[in-house]
C-alpha positions as CSV (number, residue, x, y, z in Angstrom):
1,X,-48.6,-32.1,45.3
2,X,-48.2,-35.4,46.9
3,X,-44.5,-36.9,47.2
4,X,-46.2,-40.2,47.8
5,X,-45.4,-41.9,44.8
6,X,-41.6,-41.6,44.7
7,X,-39.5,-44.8,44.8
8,X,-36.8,-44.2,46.8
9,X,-33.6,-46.7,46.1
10,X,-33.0,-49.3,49.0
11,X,-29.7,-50.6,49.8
12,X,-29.4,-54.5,50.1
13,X,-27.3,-55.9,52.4
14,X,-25.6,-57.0,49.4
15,X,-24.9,-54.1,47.4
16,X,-23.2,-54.0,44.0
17,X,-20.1,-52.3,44.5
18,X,-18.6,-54.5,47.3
19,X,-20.0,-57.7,45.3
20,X,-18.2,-56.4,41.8
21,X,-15.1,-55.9,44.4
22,X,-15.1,-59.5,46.3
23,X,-15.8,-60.9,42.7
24,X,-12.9,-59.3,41.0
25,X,-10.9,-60.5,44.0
26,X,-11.9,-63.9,43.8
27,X,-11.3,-63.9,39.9
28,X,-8.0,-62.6,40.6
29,X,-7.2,-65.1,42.9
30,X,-7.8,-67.7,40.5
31,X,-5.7,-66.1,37.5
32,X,-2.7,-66.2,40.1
33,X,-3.2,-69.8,41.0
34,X,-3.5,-70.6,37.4
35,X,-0.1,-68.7,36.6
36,X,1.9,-70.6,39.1
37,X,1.9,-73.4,36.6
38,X,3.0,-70.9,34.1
39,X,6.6,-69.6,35.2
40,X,6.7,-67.2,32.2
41,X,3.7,-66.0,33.6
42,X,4.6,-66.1,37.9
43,X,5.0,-62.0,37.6
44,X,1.6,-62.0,36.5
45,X,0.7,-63.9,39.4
46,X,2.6,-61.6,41.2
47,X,0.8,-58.5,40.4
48,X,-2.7,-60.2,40.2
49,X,-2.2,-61.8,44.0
50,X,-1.3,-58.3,45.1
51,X,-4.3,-56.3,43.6
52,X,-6.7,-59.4,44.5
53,X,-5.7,-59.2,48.1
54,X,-6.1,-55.7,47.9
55,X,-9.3,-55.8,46.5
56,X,-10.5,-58.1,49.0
57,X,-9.6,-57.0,51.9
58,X,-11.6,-53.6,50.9
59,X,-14.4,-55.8,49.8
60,X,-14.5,-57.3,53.0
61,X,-14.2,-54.2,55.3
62,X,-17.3,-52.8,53.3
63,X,-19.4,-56.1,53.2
64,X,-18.2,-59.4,54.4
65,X,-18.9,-62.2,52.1
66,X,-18.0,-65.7,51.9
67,X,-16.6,-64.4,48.1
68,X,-14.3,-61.8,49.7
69,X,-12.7,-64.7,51.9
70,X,-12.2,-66.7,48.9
71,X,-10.7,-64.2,47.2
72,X,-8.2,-63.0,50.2
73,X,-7.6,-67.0,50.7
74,X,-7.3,-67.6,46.7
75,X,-4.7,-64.2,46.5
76,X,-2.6,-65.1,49.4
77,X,-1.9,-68.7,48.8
78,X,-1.2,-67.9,45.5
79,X,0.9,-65.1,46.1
80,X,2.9,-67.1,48.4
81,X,3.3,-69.5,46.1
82,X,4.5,-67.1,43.5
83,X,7.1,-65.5,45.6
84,X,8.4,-69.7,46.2
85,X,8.8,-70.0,42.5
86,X,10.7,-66.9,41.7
87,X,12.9,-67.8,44.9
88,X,13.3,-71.3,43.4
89,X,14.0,-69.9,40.0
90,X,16.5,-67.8,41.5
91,X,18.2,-70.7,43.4
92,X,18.2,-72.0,40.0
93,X,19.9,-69.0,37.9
94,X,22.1,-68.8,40.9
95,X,23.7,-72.6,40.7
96,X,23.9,-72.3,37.3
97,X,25.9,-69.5,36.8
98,X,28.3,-70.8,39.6
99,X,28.2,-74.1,37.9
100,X,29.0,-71.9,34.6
101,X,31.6,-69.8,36.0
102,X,33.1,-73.2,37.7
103,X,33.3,-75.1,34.4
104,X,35.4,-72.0,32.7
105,X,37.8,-72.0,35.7
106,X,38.2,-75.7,35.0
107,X,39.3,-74.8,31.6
108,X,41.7,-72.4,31.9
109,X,45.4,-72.9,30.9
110,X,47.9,-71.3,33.1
């Protein structure tokens, strides 16, 4: 018996898993951009930035790709950005409740 006619799988310098991972990064990255203009939505951002960084920095110890630098780019700027808006939002609660709590001292009767 002759072995001679067995394909063996190759391995591409490109192999699947680390593609599916730097494409799920990149995609992540882009759901957390896209949620910045969404504040209901900025802790979806949030969580997405974080697992899309995640993702691509694994992605890009395995196999660098021009995709797994998008996706680490795309995920950190937009989780940087996220983390602005929910300091900015609360900036915002904050002055309002002193600007609440103000107006009701103002009202008062002694």
């Amino acid at each position: 018996m002759d072995n001679n006619n067995v394909v063996q799988p190759s391995q591409q310098p490109g192999s699947e898993p680390e593609k599916n991972l730097a494409i799920a990064s990149m995609v992540l990255g882009i759901v957390t951009l896209v949620c910045i203009f969404f504040n209901v939505f900025a802790w979806i951002g949030l969580i997405s930035g974080i697992v899309g960084l995640i993702l691509g920095i694994k992605s890009k110890k395995q196999a660098p790709s021009g995709m797994a630098t998008a996706g680490i780019v795309m995920s950190a700027i937009g989780l940087g950005l996220c983390l602005l808006v929910f300091v900015a939002c609360a900036i915002c609660v904050g002055a309002f409740a002193t600007l609440g709590a103000a107006t009701e001292l103002g009202n008062l009767n002694y």
